[in-house]
Structure formats: structure tokens, C-alpha cells
C-alpha positions as CSV (number, residue, x, y, z in Angstrom):
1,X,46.9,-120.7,-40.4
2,X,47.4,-117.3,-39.8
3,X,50.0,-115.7,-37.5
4,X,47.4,-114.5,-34.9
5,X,45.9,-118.3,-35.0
6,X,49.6,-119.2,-34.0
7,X,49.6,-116.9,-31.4
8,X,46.3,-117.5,-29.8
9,X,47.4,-121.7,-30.1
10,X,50.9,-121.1,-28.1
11,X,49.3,-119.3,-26.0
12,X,46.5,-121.6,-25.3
13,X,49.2,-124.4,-24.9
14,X,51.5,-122.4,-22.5
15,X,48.2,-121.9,-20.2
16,X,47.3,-125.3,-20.3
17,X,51.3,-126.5,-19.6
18,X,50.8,-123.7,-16.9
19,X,48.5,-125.2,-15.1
20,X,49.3,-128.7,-15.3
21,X,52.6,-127.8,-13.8
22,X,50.6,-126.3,-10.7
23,X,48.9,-129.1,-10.8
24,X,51.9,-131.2,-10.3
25,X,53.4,-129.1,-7.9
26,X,50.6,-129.1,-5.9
27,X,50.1,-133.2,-5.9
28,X,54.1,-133.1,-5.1
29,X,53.9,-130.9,-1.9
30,X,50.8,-133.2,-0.7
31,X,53.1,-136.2,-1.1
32,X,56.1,-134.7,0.8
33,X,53.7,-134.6,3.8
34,X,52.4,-138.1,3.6
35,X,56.3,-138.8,3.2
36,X,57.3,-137.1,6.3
37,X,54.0,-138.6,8.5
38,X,55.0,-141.6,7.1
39,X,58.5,-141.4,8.0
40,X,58.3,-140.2,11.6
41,X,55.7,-142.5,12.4
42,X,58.3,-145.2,10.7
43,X,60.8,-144.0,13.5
44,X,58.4,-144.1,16.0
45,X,57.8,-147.7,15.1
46,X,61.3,-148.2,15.3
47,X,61.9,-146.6,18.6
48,X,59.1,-149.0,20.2
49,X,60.5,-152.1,17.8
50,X,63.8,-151.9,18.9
51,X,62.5,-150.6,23.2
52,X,60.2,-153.8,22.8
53,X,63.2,-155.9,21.9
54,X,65.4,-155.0,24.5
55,X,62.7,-156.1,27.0
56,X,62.6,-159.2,25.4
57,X,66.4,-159.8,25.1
58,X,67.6,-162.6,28.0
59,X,70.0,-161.0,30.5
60,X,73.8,-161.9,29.6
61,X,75.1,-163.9,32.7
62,X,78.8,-162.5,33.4
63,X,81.2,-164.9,33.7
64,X,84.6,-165.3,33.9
65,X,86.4,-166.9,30.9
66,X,87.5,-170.5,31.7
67,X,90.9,-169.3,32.2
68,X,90.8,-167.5,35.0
């Protein structure tokens, strides 16, 4: 194999490692926004979870401890 071969091989390989990173990269920024949608509608959730369980809750009757 000849040194321009070599050359023309590495350089080959460095495009196609080029572009696979990109690749990646790209696929990784898409699923930093699903993360994030995912994630606020996750606290939204929560917010109305936790606003629906408050409703829910029985009031407390104050009393005086037998004490008194």
C-alpha cells in the first residue's frame, strides 16, 4: 500500500468519523429538547398533582390538647 493509498484511507476515515460525530451531535441536541418538554410538562404535572391534593386533603380540626 502506498503512502498516497494511506493518505487517501485516513482521510476517508476522518470524513466519515466527521460526520458521524455531527450526526451524534445533532441526535443529542434533539434529545435535550424532548428532555426539557418532558421535564416542564413533568413540573406542570406536579404543580396540578400536588394543587389537586390539597383540595382533596380533609381540613385539620384545631383543638386544644387535652390538657388545657
Amino acid at each position: 500500500m502506498s503512502t498516497e493509498d494511506r493518505i487517501i484511507k485516513l482521510e476517508m476515515l476522518a470524513a466519515e468519523q466527521e460526520r458521524t460525530i455531527a450526526e451524534l451531535s445533532a441526535q443529542l441536541t434533539e434529545q435535550w429538547a424532548t428532555i426539557e418538554k418532558m421535564r416542564k410538562k413533568l413540573d406542570a404535572l406536579t404543580e396540578r398533582f400536588l394543587a389537586l391534593e390539597e383540595q382533596t386533603l380533609p381540613d385539620v380540626p384545631v383543638t386544644k390538647p387535652p390538657h388545657y
